[in-house]
PDB file with SEQRES, HELIX, SHEET and CRYST1 records, atoms N, CA, C and O in Angstrom:
SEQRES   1 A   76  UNK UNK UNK UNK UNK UNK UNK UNK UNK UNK UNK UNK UNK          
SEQRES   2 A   76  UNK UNK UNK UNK UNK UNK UNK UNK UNK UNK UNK UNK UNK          
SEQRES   3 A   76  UNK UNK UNK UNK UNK UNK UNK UNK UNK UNK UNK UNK UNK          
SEQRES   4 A   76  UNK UNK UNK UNK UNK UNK UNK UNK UNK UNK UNK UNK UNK          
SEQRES   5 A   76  UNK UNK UNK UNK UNK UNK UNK UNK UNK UNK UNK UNK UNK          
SEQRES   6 A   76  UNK UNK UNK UNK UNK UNK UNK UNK UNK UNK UNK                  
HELIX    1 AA1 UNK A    2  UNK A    7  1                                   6    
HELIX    2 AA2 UNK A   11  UNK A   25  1                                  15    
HELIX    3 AA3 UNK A   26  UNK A   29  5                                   4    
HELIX    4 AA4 UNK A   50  UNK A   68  1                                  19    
HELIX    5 AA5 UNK A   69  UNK A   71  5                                   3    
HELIX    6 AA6 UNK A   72  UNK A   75  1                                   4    
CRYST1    1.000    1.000    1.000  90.00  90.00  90.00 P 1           1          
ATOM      1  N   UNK A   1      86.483  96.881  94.728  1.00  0.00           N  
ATOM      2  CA  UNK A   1      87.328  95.958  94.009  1.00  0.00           C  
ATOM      3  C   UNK A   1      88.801  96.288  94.214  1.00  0.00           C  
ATOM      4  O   UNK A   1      89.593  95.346  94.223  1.00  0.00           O  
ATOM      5  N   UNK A   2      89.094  97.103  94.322  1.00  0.00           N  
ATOM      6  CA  UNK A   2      90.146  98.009  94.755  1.00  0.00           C  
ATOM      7  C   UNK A   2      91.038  97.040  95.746  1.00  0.00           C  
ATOM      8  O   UNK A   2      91.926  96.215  95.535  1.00  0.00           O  
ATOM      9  N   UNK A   3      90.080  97.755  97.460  1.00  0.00           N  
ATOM     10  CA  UNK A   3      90.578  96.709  98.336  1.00  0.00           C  
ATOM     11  C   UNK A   3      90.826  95.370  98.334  1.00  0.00           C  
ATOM     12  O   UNK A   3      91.388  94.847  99.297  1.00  0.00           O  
ATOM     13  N   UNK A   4      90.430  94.654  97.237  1.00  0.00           N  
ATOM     14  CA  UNK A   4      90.806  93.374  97.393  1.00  0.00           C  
ATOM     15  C   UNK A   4      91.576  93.405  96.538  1.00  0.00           C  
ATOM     16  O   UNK A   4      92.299  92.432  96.752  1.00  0.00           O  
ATOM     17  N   UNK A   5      91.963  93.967  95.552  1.00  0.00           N  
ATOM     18  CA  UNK A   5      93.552  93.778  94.283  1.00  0.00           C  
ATOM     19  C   UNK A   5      94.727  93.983  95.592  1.00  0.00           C  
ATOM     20  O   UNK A   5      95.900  93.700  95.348  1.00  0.00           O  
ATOM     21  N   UNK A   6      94.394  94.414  96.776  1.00  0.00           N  
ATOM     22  CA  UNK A   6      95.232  95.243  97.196  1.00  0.00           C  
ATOM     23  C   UNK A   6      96.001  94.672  98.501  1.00  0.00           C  
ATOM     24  O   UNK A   6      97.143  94.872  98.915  1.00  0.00           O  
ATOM     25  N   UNK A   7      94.741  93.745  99.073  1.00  0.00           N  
ATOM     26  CA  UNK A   7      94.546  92.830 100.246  1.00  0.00           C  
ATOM     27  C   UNK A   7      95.117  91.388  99.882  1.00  0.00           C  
ATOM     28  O   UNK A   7      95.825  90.565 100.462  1.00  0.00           O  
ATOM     29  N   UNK A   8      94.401  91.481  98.504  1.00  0.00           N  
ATOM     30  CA  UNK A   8      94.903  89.723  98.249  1.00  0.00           C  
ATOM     31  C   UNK A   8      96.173  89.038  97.938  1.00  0.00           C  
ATOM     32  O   UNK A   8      96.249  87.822  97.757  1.00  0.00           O  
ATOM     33  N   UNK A   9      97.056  89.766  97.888  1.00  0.00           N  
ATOM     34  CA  UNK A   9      98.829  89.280  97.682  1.00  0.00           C  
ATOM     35  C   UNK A   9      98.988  88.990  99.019  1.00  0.00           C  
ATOM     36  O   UNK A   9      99.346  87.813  99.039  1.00  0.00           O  
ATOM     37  N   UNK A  10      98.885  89.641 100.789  1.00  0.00           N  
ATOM     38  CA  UNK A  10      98.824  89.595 101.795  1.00  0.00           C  
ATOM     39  C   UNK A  10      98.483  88.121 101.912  1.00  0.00           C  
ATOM     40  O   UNK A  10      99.106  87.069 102.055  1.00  0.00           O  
ATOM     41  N   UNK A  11      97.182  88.520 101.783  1.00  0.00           N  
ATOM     42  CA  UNK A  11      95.968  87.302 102.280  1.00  0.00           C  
ATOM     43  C   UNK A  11      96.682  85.304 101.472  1.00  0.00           C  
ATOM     44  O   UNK A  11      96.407  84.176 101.879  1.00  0.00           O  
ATOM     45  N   UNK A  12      97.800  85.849 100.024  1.00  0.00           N  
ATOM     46  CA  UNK A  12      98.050  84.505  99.860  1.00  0.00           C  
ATOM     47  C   UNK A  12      99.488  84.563 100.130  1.00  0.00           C  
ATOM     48  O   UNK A  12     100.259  83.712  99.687  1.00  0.00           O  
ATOM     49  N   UNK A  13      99.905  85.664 100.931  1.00  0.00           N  
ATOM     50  CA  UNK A  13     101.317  85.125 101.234  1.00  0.00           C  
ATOM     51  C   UNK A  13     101.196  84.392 102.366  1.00  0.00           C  
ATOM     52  O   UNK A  13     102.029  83.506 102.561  1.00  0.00           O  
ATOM     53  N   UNK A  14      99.951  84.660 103.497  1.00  0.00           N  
ATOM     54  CA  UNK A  14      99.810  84.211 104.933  1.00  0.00           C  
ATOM     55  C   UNK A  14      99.403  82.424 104.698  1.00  0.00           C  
ATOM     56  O   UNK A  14      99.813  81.472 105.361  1.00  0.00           O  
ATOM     57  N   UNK A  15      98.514  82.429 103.580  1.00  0.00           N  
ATOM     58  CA  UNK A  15      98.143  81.190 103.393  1.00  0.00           C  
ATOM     59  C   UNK A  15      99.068  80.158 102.984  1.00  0.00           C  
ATOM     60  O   UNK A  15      98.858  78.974 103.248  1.00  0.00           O  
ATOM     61  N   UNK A  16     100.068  80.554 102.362  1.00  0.00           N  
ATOM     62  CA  UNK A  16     101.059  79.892 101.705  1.00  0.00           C  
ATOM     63  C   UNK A  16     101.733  79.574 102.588  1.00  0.00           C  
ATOM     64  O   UNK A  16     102.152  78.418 102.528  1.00  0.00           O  
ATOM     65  N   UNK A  17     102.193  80.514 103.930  1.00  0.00           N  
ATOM     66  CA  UNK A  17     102.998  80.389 104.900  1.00  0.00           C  
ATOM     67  C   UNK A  17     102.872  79.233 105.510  1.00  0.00           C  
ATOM     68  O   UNK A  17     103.752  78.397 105.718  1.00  0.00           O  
ATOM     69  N   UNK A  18     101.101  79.184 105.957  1.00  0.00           N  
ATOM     70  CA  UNK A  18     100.297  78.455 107.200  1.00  0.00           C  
ATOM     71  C   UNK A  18     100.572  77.072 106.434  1.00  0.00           C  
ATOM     72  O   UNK A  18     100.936  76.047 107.011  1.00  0.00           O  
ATOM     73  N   UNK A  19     100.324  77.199 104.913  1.00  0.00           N  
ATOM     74  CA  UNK A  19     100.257  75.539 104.257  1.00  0.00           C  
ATOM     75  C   UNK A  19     101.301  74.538 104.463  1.00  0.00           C  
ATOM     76  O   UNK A  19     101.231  73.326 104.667  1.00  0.00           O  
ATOM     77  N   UNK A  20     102.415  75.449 104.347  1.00  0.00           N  
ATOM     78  CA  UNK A  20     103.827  75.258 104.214  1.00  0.00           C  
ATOM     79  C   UNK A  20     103.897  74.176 105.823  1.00  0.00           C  
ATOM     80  O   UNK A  20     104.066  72.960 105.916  1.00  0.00           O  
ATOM     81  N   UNK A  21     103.706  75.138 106.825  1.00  0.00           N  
ATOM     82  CA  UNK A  21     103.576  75.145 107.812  1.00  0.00           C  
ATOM     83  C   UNK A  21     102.875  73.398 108.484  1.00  0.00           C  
ATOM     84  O   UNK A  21     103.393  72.395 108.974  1.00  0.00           O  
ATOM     85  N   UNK A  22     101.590  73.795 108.168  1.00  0.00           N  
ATOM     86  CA  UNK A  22     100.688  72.517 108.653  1.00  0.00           C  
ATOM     87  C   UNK A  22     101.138  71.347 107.693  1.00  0.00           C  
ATOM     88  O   UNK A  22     100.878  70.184 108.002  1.00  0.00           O  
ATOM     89  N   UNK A  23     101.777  71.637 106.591  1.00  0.00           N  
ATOM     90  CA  UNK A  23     102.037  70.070 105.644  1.00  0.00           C  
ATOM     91  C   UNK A  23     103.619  70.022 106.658  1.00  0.00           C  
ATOM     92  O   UNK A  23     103.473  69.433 107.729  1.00  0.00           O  
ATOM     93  N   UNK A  24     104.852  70.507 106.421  1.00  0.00           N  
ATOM     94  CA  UNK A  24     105.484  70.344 107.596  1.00  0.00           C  
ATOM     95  C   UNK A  24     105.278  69.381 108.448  1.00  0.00           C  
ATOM     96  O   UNK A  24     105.425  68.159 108.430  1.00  0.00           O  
ATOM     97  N   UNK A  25     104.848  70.285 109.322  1.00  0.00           N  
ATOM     98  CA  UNK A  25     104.311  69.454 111.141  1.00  0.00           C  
ATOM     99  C   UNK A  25     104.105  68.340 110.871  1.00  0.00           C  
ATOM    100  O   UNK A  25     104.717  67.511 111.544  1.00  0.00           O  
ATOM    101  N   UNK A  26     102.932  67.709 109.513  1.00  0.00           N  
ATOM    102  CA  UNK A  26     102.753  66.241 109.216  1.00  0.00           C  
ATOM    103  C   UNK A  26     103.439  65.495 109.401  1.00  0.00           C  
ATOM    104  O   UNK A  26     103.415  64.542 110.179  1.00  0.00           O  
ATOM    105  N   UNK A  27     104.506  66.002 108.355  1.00  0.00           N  
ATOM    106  CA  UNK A  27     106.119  65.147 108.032  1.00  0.00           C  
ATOM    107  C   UNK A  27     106.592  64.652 109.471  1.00  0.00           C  
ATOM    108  O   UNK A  27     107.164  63.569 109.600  1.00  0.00           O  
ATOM    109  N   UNK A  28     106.407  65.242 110.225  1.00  0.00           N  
ATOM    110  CA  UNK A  28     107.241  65.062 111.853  1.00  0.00           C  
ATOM    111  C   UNK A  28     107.607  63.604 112.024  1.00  0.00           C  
ATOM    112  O   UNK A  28     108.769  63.400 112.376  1.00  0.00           O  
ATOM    113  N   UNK A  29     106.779  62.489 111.827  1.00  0.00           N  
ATOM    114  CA  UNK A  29     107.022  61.484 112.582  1.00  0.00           C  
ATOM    115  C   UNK A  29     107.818  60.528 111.764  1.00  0.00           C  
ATOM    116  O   UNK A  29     108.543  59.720 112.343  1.00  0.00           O  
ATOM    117  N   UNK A  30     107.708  60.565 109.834  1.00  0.00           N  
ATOM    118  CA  UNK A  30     108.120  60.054 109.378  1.00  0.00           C  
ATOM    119  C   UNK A  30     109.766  59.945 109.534  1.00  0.00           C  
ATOM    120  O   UNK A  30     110.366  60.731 110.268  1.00  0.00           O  
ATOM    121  N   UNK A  31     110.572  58.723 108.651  1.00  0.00           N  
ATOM    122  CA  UNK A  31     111.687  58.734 108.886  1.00  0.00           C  
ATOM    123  C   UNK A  31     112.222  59.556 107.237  1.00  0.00           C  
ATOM    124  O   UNK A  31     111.418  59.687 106.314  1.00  0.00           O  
ATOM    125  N   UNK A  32     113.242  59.887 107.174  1.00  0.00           N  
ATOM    126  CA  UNK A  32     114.593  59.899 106.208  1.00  0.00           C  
ATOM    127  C   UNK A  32     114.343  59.440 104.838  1.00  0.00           C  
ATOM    128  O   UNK A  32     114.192  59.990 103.747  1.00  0.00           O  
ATOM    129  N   UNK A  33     114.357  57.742 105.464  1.00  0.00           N  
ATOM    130  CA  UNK A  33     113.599  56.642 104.414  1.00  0.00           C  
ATOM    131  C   UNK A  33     112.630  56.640 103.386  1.00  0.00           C  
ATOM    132  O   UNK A  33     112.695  56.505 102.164  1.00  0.00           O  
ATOM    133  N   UNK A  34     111.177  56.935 104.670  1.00  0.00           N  
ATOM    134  CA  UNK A  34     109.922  56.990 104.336  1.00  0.00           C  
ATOM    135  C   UNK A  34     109.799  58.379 102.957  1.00  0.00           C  
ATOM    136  O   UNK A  34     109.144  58.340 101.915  1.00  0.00           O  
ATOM    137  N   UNK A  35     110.598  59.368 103.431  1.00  0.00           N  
ATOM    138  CA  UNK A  35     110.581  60.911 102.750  1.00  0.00           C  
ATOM    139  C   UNK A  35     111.091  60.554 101.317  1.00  0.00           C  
ATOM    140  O   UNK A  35     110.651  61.296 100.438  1.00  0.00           O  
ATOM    141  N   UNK A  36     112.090  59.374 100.839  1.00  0.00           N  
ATOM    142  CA  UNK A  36     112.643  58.855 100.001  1.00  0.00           C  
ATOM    143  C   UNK A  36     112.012  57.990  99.262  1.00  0.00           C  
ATOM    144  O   UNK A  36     112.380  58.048  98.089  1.00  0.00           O  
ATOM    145  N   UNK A  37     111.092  57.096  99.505  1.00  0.00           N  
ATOM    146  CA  UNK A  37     110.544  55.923  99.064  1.00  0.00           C  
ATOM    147  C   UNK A  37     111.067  54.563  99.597  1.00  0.00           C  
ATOM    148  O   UNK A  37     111.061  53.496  98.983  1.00  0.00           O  
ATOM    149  N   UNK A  38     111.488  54.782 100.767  1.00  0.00           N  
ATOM    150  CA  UNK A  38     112.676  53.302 101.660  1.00  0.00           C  
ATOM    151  C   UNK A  38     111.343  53.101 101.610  1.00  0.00           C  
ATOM    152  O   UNK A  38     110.270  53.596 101.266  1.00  0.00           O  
ATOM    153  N   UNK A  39     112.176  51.612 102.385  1.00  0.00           N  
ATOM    154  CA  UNK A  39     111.530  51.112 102.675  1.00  0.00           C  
ATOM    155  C   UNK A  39     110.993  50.794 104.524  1.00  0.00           C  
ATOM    156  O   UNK A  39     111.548  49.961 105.241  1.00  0.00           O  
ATOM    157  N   UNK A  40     110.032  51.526 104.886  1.00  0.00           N  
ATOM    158  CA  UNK A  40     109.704  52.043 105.928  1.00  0.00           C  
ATOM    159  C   UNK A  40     108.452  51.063 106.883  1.00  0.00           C  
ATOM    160  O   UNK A  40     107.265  51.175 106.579  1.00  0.00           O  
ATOM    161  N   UNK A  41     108.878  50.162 107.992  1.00  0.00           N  
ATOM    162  CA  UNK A  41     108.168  49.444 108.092  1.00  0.00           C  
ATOM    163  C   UNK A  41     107.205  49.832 109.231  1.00  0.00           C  
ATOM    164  O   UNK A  41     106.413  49.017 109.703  1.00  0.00           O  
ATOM    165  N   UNK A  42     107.313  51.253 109.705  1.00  0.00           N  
ATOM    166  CA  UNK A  42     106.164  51.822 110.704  1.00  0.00           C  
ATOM    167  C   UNK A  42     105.420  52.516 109.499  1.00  0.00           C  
ATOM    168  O   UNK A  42     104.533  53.186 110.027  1.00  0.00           O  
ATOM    169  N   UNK A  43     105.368  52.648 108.352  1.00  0.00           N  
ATOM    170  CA  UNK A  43     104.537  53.806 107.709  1.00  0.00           C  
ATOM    171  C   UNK A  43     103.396  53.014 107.087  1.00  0.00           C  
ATOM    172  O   UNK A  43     102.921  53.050 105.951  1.00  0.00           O  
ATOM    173  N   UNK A  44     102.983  52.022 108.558  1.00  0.00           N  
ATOM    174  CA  UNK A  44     101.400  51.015 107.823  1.00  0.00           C  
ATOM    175  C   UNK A  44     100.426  52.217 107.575  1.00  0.00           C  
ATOM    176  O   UNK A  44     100.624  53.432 107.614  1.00  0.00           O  
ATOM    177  N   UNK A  45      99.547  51.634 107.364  1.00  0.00           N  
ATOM    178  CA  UNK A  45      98.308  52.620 107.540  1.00  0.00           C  
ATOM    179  C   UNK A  45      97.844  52.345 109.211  1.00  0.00           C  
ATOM    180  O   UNK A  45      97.929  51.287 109.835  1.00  0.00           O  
ATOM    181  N   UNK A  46      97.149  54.151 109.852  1.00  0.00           N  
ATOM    182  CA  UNK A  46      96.888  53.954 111.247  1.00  0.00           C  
ATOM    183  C   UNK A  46      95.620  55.052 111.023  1.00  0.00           C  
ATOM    184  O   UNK A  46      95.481  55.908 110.148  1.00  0.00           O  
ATOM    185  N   UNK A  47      95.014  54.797 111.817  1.00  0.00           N  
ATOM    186  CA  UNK A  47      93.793  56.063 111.691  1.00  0.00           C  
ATOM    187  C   UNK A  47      94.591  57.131 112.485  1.00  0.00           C  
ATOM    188  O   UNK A  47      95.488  56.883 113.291  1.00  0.00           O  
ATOM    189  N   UNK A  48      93.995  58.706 112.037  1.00  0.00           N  
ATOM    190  CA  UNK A  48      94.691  59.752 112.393  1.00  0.00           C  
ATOM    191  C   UNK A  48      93.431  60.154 113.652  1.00  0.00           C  
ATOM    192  O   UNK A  48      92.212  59.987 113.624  1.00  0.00           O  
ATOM    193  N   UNK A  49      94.398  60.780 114.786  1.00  0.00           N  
ATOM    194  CA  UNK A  49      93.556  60.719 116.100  1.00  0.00           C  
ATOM    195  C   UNK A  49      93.886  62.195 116.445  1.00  0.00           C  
ATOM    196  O   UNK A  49      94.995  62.466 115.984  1.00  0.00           O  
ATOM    197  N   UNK A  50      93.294  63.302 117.123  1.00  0.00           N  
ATOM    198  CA  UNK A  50      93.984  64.185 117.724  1.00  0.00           C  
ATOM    199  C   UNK A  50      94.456  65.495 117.120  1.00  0.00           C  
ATOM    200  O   UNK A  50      93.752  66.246 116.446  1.00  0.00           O  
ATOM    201  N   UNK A  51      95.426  65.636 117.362  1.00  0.00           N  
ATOM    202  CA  UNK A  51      95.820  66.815 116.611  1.00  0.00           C  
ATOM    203  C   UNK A  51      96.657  66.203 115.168  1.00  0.00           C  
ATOM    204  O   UNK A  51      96.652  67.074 114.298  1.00  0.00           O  
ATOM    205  N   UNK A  52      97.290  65.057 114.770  1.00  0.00           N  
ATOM    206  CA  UNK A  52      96.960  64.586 113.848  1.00  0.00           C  
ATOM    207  C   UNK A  52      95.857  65.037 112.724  1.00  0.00           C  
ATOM    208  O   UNK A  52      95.977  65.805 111.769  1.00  0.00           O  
ATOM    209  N   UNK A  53      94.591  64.176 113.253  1.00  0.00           N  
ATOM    210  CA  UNK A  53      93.564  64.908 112.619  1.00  0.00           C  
ATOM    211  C   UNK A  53      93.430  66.142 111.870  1.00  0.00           C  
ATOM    212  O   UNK A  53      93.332  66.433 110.678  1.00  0.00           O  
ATOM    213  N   UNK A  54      93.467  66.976 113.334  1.00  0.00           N  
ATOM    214  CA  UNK A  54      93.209  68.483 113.155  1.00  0.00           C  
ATOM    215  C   UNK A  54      94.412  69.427 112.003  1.00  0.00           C  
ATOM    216  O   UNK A  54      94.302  70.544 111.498  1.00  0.00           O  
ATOM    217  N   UNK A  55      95.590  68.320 111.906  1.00  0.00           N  
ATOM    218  CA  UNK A  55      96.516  69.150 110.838  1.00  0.00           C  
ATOM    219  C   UNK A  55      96.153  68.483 109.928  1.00  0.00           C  
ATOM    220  O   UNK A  55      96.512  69.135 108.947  1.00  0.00           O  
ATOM    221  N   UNK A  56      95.651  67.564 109.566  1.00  0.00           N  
ATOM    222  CA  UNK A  56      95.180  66.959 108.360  1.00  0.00           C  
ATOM    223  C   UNK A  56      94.147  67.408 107.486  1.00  0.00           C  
ATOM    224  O   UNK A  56      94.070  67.634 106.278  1.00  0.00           O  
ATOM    225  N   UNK A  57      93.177  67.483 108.718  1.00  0.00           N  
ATOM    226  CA  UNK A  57      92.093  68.718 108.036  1.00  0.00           C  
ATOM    227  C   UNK A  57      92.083  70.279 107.764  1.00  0.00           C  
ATOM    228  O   UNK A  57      91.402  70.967 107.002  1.00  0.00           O  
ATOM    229  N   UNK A  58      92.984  70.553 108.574  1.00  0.00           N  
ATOM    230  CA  UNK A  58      93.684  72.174 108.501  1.00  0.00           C  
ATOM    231  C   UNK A  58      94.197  72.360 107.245  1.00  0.00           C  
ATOM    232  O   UNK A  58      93.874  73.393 106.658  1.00  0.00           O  
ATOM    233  N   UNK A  59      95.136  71.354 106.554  1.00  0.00           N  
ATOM    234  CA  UNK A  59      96.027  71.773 105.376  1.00  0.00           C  
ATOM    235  C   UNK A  59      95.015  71.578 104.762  1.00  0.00           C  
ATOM    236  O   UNK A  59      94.744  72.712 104.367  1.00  0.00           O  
ATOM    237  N   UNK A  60      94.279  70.950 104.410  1.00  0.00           N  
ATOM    238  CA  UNK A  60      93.104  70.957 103.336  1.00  0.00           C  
ATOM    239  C   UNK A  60      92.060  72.135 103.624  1.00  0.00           C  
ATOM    240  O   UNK A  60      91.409  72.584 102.681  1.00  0.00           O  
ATOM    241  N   UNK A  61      91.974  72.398 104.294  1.00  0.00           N  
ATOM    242  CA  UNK A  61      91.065  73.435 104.174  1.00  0.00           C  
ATOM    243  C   UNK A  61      91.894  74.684 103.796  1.00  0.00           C  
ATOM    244  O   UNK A  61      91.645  75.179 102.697  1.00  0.00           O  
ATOM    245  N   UNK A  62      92.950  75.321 104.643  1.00  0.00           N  
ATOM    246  CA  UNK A  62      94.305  76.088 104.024  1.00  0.00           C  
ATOM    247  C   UNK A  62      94.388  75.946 102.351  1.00  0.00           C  
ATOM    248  O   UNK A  62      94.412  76.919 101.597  1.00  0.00           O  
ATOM    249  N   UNK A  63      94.422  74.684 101.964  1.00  0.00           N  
ATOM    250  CA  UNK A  63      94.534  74.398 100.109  1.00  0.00           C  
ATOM    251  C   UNK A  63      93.862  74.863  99.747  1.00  0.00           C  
ATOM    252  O   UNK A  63      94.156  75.729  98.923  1.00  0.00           O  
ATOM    253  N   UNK A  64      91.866  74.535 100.242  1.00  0.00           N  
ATOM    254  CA  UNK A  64      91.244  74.726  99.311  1.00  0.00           C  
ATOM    255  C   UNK A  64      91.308  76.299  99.350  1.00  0.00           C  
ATOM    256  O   UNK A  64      91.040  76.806  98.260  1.00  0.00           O  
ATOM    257  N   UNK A  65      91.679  77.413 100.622  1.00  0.00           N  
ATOM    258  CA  UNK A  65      91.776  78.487 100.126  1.00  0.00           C  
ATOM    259  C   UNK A  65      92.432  79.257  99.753  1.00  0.00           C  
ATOM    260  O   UNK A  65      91.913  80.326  99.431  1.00  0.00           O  
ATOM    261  N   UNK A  66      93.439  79.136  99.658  1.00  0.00           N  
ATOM    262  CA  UNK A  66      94.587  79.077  98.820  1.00  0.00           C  
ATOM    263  C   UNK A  66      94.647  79.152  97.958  1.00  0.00           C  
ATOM    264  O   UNK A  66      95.424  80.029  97.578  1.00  0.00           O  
ATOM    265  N   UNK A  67      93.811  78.221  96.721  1.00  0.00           N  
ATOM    266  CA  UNK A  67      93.375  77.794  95.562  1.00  0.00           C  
ATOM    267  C   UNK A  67      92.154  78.521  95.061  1.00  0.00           C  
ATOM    268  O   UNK A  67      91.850  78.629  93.873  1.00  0.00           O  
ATOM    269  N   UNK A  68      91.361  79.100  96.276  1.00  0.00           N  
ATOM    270  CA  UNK A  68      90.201  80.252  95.908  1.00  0.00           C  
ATOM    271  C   UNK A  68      90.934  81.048  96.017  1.00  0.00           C  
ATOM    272  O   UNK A  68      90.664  81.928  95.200  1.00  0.00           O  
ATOM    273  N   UNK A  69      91.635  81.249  96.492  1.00  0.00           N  
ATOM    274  CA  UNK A  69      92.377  83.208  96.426  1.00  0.00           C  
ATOM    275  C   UNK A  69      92.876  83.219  95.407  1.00  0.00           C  
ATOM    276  O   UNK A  69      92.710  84.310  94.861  1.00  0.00           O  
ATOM    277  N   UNK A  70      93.749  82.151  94.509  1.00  0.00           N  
ATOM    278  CA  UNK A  70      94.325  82.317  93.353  1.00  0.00           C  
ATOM    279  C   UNK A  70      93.408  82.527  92.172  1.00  0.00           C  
ATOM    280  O   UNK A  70      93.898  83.101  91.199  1.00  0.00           O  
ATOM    281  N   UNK A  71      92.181  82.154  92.119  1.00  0.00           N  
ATOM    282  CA  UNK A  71      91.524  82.253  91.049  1.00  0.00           C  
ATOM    283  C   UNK A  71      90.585  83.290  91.244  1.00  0.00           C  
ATOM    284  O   UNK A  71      89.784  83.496  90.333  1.00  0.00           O  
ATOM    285  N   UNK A  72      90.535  83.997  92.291  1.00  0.00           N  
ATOM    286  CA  UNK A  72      90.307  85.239  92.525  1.00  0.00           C  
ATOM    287  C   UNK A  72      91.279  86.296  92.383  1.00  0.00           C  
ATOM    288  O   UNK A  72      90.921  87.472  92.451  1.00  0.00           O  
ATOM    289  N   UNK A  73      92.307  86.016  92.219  1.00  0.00           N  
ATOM    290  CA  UNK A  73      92.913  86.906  92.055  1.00  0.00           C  
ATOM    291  C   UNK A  73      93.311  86.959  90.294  1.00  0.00           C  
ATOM    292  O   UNK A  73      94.170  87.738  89.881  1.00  0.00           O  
ATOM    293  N   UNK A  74      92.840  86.374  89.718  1.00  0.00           N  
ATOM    294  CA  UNK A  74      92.633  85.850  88.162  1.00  0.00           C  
ATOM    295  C   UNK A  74      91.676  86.426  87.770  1.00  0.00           C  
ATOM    296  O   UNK A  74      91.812  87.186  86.812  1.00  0.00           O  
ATOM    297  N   UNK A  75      90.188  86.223  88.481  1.00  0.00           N  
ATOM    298  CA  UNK A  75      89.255  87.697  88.135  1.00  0.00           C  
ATOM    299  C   UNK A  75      89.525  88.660  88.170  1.00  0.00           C  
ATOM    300  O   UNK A  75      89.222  89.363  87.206  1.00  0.00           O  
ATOM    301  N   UNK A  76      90.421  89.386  89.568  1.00  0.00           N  
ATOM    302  CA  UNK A  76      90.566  90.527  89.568  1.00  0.00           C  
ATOM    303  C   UNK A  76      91.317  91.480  88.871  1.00  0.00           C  
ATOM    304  O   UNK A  76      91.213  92.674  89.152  1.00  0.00           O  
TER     305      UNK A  76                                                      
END                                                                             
């Protein structure tokens, strides 16, 4: 139990980093506007293709552990 009181501040600073990170990269294509609530007339809905995708599903999976390390670290 030890090693993990000890590991787990590490383990959610890296996660926090990566989240930060992959929600970021998302933002890329939007405009100024869009980040504001403009009014933004490319921000239809489009299906996500590619690496798109793959950061879409990345930050969510990153969250959900993220969100387990914190409440593990609440047991511990």
């Amino acid at each position: 139990m030890e090693i993990v009181r000890t590991i787990l501040p590490y383990v959610q600073i890296i996660l926090s980093i990566l989240l930060v990170a992959a929600i970021l990269l998302q933002q890329r294509g939007s405009s100024m506007g869009g980040a504001f609530g403009g009014d933004n007339f490319s921000a239809t809905y489009h299906k996500r293709r590619g690496a798109e995708l793959f950061l879409y599903r990345f930050s969510i999976v990153l969250a959900i552990l993220f969100v387990a390390s914190t409440f593990l670290s609440l047991l511990v």
